[in-house]
CHARMM-style PDB file with segment names, atoms N, HN, CA, C and O in Angstrom:
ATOM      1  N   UNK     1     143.289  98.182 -11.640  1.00  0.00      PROA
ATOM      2  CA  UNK     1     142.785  97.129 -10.787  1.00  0.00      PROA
ATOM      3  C   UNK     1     141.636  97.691  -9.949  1.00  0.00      PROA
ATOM      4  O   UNK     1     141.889  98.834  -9.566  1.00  0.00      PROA
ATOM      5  N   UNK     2     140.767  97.353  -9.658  1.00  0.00      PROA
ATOM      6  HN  UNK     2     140.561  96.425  -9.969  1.00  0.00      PROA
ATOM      7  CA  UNK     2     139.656  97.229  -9.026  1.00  0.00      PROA
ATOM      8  C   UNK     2     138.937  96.988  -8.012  1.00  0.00      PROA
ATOM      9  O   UNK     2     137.777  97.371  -7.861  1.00  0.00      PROA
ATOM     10  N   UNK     3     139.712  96.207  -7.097  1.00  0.00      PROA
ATOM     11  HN  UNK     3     140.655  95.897  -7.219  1.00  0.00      PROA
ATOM     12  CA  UNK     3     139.818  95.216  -5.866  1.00  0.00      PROA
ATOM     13  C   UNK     3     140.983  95.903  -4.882  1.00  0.00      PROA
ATOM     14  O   UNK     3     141.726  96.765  -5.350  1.00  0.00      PROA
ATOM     15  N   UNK     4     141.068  95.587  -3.869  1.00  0.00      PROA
ATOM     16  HN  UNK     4     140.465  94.887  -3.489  1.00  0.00      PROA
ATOM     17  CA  UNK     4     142.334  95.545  -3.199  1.00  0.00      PROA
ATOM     18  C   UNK     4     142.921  94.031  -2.973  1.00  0.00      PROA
ATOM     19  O   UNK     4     142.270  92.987  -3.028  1.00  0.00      PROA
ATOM     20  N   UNK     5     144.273  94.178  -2.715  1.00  0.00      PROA
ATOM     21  HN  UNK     5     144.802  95.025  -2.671  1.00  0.00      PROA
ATOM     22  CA  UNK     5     145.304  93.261  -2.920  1.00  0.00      PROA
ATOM     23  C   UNK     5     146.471  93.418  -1.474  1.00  0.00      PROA
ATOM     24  O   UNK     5     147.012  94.458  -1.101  1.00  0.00      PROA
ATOM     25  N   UNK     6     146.586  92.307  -0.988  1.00  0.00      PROA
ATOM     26  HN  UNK     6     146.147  91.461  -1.291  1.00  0.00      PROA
ATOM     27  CA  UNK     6     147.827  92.556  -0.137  1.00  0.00      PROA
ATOM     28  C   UNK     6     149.247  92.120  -0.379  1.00  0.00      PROA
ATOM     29  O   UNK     6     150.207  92.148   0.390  1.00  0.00      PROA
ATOM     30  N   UNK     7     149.150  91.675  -1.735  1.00  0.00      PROA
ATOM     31  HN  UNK     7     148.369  91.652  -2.360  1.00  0.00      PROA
ATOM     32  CA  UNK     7     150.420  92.096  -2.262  1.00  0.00      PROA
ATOM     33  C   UNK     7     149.993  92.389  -3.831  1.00  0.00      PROA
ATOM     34  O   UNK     7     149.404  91.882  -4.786  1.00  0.00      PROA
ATOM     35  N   UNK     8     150.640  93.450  -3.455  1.00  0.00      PROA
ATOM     36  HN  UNK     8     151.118  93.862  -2.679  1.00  0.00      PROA
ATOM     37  CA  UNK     8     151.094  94.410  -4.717  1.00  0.00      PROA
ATOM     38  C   UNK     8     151.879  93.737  -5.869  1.00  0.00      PROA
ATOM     39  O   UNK     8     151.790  94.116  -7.037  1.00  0.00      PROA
ATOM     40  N   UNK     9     152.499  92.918  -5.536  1.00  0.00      PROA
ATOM     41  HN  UNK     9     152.571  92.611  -4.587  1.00  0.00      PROA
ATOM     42  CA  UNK     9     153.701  92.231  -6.101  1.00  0.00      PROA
ATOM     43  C   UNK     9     152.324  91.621  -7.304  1.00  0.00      PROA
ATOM     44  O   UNK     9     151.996  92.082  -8.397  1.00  0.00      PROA
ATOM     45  N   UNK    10     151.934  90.779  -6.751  1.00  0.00      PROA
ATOM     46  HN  UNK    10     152.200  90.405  -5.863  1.00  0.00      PROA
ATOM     47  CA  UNK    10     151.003  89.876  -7.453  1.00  0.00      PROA
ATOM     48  C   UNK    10     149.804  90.114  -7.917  1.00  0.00      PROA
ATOM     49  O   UNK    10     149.252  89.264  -8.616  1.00  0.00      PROA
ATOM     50  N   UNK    11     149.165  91.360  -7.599  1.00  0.00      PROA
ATOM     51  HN  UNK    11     149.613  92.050  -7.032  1.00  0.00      PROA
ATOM     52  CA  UNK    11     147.743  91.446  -7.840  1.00  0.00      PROA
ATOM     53  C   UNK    11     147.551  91.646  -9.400  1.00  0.00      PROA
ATOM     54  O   UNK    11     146.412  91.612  -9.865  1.00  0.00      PROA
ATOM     55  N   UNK    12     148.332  91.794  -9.974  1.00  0.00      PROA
ATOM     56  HN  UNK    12     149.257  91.821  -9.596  1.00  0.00      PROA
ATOM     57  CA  UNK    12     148.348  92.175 -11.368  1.00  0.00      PROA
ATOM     58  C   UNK    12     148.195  90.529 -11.929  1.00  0.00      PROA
ATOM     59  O   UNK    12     147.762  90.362 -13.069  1.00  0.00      PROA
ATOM     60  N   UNK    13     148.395  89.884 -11.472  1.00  0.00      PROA
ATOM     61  HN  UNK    13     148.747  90.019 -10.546  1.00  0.00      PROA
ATOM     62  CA  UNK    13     148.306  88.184 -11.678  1.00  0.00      PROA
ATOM     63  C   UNK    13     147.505  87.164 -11.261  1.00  0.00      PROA
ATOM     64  O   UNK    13     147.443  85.967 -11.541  1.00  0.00      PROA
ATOM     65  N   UNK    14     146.829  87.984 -10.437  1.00  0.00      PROA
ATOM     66  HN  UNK    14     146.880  88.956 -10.209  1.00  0.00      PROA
ATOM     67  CA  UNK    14     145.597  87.744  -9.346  1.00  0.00      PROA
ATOM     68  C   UNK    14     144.324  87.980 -10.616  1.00  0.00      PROA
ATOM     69  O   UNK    14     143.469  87.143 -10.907  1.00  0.00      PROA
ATOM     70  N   UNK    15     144.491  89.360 -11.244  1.00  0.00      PROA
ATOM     71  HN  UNK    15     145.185  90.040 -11.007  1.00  0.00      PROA
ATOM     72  CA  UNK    15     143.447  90.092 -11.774  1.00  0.00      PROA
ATOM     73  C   UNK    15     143.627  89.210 -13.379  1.00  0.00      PROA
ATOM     74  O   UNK    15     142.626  89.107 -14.089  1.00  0.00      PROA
ATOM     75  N   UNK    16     144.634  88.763 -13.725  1.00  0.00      PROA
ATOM     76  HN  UNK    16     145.446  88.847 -13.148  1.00  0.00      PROA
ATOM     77  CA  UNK    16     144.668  88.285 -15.314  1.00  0.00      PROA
ATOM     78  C   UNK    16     144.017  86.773 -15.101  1.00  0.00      PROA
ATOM     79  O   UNK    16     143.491  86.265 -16.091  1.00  0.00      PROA
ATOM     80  N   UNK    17     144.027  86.093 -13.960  1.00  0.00      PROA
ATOM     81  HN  UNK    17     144.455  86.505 -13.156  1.00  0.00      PROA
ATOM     82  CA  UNK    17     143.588  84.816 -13.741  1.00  0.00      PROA
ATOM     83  C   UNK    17     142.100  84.782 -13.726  1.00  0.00      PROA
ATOM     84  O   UNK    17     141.327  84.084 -14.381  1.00  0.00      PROA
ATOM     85  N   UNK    18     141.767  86.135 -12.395  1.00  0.00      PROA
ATOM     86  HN  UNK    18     142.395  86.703 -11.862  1.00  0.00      PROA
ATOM     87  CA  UNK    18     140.713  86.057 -12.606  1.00  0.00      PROA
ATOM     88  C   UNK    18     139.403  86.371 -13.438  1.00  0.00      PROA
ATOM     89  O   UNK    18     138.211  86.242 -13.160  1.00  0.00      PROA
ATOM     90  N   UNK    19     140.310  87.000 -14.973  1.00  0.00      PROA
ATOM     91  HN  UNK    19     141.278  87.105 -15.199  1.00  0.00      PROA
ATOM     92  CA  UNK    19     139.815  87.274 -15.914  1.00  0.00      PROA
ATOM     93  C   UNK    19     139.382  86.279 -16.642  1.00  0.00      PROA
ATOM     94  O   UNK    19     138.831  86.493 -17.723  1.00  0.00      PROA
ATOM     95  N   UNK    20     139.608  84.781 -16.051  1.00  0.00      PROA
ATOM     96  HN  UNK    20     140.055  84.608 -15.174  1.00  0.00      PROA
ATOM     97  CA  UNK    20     139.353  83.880 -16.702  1.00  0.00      PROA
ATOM     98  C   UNK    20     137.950  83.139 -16.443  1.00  0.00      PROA
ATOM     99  O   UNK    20     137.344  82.385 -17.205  1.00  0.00      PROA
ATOM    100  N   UNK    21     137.651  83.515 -15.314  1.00  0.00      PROA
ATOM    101  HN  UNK    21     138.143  84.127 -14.695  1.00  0.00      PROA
ATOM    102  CA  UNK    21     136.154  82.820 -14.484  1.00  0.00      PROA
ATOM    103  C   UNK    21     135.229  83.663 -15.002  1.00  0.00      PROA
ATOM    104  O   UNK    21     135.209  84.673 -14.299  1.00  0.00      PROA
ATOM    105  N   UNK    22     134.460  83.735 -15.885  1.00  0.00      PROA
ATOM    106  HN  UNK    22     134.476  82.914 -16.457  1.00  0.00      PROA
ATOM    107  CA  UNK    22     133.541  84.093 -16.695  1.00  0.00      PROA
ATOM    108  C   UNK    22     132.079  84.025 -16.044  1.00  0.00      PROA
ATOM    109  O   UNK    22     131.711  82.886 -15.756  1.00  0.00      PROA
ATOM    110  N   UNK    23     131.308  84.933 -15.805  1.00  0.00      PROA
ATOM    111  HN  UNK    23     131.608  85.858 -16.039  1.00  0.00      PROA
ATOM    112  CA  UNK    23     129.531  85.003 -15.032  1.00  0.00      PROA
ATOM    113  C   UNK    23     128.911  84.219 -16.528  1.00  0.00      PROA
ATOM    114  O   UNK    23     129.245  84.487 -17.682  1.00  0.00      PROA
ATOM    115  N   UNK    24     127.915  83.185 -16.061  1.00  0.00      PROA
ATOM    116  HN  UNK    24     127.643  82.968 -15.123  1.00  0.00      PROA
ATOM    117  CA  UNK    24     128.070  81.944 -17.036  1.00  0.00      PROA
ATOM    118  C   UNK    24     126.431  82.432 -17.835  1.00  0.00      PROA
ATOM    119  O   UNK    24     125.865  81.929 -18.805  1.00  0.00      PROA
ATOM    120  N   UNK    25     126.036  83.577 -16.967  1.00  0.00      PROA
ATOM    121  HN  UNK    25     126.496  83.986 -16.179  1.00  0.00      PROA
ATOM    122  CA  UNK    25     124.822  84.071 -17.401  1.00  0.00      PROA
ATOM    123  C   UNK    25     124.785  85.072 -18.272  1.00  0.00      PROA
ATOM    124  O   UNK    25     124.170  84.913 -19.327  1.00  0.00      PROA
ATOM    125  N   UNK    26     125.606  86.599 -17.915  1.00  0.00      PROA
ATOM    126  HN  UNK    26     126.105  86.728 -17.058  1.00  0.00      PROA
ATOM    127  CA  UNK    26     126.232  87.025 -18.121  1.00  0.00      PROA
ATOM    128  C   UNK    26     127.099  87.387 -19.494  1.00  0.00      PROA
ATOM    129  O   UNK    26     126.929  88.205 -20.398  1.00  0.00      PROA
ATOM    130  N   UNK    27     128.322  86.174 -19.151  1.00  0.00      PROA
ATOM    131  HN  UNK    27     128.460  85.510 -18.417  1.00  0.00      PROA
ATOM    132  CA  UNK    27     129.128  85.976 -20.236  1.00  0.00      PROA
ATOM    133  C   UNK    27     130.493  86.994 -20.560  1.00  0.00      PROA
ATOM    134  O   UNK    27     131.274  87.005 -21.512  1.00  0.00      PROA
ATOM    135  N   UNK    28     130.400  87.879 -19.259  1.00  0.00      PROA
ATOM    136  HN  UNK    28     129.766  87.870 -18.485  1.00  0.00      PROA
ATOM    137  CA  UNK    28     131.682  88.428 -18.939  1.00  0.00      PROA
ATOM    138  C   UNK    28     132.309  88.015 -18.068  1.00  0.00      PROA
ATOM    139  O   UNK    28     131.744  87.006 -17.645  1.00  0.00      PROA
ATOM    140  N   UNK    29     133.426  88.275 -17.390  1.00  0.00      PROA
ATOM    141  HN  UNK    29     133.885  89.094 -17.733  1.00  0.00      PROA
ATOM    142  CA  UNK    29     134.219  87.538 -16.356  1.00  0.00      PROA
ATOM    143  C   UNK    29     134.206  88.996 -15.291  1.00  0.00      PROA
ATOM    144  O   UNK    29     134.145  90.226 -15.308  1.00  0.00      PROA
ATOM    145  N   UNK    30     134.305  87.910 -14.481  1.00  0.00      PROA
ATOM    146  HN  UNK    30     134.355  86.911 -14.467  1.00  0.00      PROA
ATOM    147  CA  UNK    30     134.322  88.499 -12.494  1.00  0.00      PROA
ATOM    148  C   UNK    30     135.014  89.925 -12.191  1.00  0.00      PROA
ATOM    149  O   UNK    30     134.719  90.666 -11.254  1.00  0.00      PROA
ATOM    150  N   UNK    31     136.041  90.167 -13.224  1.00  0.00      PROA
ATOM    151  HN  UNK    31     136.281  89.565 -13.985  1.00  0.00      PROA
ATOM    152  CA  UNK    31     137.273  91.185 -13.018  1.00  0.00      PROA
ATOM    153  C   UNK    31     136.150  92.354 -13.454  1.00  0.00      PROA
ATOM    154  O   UNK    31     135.862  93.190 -12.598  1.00  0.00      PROA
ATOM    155  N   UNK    32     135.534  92.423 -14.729  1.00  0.00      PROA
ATOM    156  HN  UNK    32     135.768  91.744 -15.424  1.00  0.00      PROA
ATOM    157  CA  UNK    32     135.030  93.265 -15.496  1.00  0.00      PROA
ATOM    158  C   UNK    32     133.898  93.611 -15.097  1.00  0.00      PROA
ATOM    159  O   UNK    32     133.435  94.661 -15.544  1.00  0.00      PROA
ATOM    160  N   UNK    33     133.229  92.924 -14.262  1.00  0.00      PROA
ATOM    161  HN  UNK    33     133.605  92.072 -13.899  1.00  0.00      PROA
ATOM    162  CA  UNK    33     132.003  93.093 -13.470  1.00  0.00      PROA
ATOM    163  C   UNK    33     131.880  93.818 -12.748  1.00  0.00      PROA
ATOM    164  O   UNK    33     131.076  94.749 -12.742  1.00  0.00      PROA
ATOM    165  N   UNK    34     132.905  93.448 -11.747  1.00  0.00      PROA
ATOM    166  HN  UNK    34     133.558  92.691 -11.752  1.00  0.00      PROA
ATOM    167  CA  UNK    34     133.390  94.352 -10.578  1.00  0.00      PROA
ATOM    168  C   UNK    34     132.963  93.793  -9.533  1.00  0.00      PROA
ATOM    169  O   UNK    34     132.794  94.517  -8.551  1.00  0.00      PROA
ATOM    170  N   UNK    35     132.610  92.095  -9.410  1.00  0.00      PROA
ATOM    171  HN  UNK    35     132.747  91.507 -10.207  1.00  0.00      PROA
ATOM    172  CA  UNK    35     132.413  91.396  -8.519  1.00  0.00      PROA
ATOM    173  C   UNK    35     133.696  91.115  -7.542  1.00  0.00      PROA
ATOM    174  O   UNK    35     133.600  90.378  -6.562  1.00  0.00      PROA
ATOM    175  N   UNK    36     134.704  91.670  -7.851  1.00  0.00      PROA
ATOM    176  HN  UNK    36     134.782  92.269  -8.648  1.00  0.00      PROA
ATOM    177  CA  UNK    36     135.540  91.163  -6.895  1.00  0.00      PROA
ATOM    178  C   UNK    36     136.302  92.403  -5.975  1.00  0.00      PROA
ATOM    179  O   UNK    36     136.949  93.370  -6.380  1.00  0.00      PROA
ATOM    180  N   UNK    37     136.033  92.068  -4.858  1.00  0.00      PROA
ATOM    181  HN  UNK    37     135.508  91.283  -4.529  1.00  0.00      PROA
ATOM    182  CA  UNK    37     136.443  93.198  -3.996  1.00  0.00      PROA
ATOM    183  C   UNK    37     138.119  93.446  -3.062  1.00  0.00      PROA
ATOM    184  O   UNK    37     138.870  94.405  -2.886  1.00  0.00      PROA
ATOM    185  N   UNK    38     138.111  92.267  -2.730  1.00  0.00      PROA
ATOM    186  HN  UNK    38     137.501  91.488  -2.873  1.00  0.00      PROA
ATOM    187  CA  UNK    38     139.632  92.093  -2.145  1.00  0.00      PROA
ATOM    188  C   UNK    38     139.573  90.307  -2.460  1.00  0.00      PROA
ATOM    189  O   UNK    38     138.729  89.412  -2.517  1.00  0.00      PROA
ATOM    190  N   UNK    39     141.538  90.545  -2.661  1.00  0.00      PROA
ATOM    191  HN  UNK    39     142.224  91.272  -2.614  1.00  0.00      PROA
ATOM    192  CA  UNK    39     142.173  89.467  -2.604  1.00  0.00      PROA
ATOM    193  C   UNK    39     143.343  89.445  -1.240  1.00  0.00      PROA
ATOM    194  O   UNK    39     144.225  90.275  -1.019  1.00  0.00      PROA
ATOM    195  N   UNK    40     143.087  88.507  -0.639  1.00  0.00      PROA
ATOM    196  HN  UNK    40     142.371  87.833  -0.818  1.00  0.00      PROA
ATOM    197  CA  UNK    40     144.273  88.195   0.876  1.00  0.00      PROA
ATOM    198  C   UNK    40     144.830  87.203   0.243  1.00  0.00      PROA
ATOM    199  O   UNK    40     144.251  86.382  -0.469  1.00  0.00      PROA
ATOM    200  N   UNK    41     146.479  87.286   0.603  1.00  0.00      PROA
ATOM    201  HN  UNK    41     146.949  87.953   1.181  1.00  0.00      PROA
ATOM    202  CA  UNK    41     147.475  86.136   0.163  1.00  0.00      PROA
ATOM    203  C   UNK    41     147.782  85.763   1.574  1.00  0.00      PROA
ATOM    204  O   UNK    41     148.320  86.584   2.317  1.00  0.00      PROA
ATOM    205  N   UNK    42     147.459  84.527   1.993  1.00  0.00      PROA
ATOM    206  HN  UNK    42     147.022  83.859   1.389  1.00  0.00      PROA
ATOM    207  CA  UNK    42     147.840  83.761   3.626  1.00  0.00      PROA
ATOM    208  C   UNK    42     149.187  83.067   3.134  1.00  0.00      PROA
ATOM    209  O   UNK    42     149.110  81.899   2.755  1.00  0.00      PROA
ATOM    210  N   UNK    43     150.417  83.720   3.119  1.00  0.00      PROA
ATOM    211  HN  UNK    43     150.479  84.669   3.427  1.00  0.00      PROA
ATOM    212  CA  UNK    43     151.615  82.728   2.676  1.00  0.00      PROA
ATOM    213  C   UNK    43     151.415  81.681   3.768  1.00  0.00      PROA
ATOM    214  O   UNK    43     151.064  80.560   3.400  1.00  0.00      PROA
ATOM    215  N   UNK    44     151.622  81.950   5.251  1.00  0.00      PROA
ATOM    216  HN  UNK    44     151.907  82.861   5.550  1.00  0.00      PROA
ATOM    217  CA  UNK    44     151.598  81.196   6.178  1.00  0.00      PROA
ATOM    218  C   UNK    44     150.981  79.409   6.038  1.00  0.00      PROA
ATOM    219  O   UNK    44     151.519  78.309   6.167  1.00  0.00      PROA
ATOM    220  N   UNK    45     149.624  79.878   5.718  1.00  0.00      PROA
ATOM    221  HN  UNK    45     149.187  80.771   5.613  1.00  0.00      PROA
ATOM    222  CA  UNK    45     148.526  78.637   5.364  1.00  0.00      PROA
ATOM    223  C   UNK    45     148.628  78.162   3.606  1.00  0.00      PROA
ATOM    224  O   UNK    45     147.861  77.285   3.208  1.00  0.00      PROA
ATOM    225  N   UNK    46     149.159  78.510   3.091  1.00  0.00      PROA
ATOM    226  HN  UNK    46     149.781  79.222   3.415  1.00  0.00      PROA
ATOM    227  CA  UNK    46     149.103  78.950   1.254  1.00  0.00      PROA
ATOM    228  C   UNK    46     147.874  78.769   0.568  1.00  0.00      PROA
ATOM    229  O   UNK    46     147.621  78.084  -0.423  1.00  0.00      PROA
ATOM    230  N   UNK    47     146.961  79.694   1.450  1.00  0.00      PROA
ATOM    231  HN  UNK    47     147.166  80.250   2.256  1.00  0.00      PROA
ATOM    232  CA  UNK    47     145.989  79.838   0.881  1.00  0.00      PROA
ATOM    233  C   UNK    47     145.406  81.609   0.192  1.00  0.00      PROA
ATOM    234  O   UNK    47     145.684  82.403   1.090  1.00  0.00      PROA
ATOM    235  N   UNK    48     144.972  82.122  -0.602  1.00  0.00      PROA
ATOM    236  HN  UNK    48     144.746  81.478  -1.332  1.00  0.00      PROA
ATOM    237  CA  UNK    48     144.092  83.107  -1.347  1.00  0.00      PROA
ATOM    238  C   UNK    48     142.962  82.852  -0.863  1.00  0.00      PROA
ATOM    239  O   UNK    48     142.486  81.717  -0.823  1.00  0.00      PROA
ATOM    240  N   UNK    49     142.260  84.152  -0.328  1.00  0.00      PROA
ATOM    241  HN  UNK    49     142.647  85.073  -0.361  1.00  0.00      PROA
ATOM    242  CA  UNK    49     141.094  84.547   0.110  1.00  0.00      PROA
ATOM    243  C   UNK    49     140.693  85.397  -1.097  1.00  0.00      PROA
ATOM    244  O   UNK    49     141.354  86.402  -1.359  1.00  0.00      PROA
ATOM    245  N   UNK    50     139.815  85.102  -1.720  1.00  0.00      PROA
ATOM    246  HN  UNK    50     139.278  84.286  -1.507  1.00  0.00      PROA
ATOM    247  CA  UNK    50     138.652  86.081  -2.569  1.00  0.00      PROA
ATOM    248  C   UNK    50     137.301  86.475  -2.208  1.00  0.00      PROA
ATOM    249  O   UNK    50     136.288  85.821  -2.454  1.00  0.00      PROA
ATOM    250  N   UNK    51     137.371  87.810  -1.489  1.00  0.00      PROA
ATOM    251  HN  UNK    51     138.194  88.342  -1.289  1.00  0.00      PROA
ATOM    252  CA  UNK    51     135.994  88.353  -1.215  1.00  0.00      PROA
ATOM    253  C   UNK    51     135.153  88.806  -2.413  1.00  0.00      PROA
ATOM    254  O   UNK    51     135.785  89.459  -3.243  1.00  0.00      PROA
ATOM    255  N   UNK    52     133.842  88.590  -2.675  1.00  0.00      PROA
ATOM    256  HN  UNK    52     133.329  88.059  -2.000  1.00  0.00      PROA
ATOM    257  CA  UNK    52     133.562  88.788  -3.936  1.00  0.00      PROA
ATOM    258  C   UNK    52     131.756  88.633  -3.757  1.00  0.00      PROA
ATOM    259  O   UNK    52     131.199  87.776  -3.071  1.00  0.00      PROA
ATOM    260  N   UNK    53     131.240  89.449  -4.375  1.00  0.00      PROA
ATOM    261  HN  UNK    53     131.693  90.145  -4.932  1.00  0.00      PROA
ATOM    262  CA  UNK    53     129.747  89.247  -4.635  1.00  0.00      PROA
ATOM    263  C   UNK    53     129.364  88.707  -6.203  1.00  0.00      PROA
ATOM    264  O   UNK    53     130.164  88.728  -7.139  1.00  0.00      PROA
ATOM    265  N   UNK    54     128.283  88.332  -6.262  1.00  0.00      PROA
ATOM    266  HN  UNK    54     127.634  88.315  -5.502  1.00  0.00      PROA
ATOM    267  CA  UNK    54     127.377  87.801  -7.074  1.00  0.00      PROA
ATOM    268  C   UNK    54     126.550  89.112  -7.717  1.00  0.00      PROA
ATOM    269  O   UNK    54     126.312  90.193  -7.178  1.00  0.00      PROA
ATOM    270  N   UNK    55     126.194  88.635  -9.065  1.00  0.00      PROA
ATOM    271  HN  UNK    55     126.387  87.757  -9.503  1.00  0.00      PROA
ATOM    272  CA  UNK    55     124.694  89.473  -9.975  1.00  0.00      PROA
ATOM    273  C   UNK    55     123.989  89.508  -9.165  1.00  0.00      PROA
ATOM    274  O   UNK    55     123.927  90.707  -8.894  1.00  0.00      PROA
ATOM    275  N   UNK    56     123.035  88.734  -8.207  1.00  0.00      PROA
ATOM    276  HN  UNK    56     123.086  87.760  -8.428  1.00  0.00      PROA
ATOM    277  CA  UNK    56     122.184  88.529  -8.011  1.00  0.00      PROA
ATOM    278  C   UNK    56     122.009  87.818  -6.605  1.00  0.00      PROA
ATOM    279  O   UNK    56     122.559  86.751  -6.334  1.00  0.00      PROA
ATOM    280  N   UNK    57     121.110  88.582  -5.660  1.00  0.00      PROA
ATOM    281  HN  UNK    57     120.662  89.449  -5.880  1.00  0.00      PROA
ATOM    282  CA  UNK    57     121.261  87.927  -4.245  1.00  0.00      PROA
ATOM    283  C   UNK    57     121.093  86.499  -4.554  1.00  0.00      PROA
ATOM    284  O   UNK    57     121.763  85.714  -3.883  1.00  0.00      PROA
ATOM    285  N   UNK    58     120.516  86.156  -5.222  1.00  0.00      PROA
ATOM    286  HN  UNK    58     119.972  86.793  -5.767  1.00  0.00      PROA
ATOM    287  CA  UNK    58     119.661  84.597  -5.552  1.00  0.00      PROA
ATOM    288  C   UNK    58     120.449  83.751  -6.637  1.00  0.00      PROA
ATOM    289  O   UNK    58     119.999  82.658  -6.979  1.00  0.00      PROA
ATOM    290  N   UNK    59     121.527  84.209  -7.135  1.00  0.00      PROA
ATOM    291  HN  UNK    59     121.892  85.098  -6.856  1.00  0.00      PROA
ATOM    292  CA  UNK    59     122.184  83.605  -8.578  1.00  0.00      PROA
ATOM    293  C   UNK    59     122.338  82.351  -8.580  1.00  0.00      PROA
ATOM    294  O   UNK    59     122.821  81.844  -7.568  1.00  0.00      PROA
ATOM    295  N   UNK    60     121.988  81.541  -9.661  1.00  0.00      PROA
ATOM    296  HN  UNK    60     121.596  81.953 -10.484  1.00  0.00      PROA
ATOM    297  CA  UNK    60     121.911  80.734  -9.459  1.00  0.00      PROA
ATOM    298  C   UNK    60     122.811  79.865  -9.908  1.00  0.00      PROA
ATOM    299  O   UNK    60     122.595  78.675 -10.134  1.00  0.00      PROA
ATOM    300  N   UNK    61     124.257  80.685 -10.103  1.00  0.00      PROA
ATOM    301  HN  UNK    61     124.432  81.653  -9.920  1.00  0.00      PROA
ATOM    302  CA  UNK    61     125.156  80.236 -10.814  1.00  0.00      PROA
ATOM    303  C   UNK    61     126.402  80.372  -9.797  1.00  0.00      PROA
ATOM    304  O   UNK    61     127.574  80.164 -10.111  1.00  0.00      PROA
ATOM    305  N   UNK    62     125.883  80.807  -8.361  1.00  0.00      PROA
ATOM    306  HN  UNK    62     124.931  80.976  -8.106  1.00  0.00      PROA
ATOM    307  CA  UNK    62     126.591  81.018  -7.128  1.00  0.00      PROA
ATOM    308  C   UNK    62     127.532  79.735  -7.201  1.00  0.00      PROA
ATOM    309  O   UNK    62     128.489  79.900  -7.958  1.00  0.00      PROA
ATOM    310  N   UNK    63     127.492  78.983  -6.823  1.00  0.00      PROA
ATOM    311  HN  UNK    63     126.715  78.850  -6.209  1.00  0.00      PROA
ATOM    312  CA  UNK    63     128.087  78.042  -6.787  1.00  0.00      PROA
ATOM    313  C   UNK    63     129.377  77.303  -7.623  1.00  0.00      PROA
ATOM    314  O   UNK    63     130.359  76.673  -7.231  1.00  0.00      PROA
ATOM    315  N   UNK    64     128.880  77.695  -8.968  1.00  0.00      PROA
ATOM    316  HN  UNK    64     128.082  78.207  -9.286  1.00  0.00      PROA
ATOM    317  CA  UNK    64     129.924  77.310 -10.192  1.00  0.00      PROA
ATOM    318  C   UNK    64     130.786  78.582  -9.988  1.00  0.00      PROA
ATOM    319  O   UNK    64     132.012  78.482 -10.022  1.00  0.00      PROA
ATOM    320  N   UNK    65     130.187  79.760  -9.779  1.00  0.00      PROA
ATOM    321  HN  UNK    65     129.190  79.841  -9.750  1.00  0.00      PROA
ATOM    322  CA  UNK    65     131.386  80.737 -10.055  1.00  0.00      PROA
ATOM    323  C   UNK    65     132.540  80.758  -9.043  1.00  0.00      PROA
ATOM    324  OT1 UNK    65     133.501  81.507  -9.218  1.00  0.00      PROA
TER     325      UNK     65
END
């Protein structure tokens, strides 16, 4: 894994999902890139935080990804 994770439990499930969001320019996915830096699990709120950069300050695919 590649990223950090605040639970351990899950990041392994975190990382197979996000093997699925593919850079549409690209044509590899986010995991393999190494665009993704940390994942936060908010049980409290049930929300996932994904910190994560882009190819490109300017990408223009920011948005879809």
């Amino acid at each position: 894994m590649s990223f950090n994770c605040n639970d351990t439990e899950r990041s392994d499930k975190v990382a197979e999902a996000l093997k699925q969001v593919i850079d549409p320019e690209i044509g590899l996915n986010v995991i393999d890139l190494g665009l993704i830096y940390n994942v936060d699990f908010i049980e409290k709120e049930q929300k996932i935080i994904c910190t994560m950069t882009l190819t490109t300050q300017f990408c223009p695919m920011g948005e879809s990804i």
